[in-house]
N, C-alpha and C positions, 0 to 999 in steps of 0.2 A: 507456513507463517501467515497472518493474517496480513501483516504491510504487503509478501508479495505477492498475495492473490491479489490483492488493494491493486495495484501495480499492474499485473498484468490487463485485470479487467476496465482497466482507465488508458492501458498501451496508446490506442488509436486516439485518445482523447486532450492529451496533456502534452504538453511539449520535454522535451528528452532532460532538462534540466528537472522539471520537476519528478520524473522517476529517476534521475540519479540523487535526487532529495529522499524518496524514499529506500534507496539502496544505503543510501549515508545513517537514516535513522534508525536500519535492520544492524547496522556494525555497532548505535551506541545504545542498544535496544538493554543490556545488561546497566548502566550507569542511571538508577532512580532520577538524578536532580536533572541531568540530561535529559531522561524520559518526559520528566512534565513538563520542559519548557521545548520540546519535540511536542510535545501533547496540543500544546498551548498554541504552539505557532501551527500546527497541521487542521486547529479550528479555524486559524483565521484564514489560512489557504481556502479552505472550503468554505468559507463565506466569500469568500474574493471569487473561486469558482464560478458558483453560486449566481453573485451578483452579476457576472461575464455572462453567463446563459442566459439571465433575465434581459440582458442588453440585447442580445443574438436575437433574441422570441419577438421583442417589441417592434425588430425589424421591418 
């Protein structure tokens, strides 16, 4: 499955809550209306990501 290659290859990256966020979104991965607001909020994760590296870089 794609979340958990997602998952493993971010392991050393993310802290343990956010891959039990993707373990939770592989269980509601069958439920559509579930799926796109998992969708929805896994974009804003990764701009939040995202923005946290740019922080790290300017260092």
């Amino acid at each position: 499955m794609k979340l958990n290659l997602y998952s493993k290859i971010h392991l050393g990256l993310f802290p343990a809550s956010f891959i039990e966020y993707h373990k939770f979104v592989q269980c509601l991965l069958g439920h559509s209306a579930i799926f796109v607001f998992v969708k929805s909020f896994s974009i804003s994760n990764l701009y939040l990501t995202a923005r946290i590296y740019q922080s790290q870089d300017n260092k």
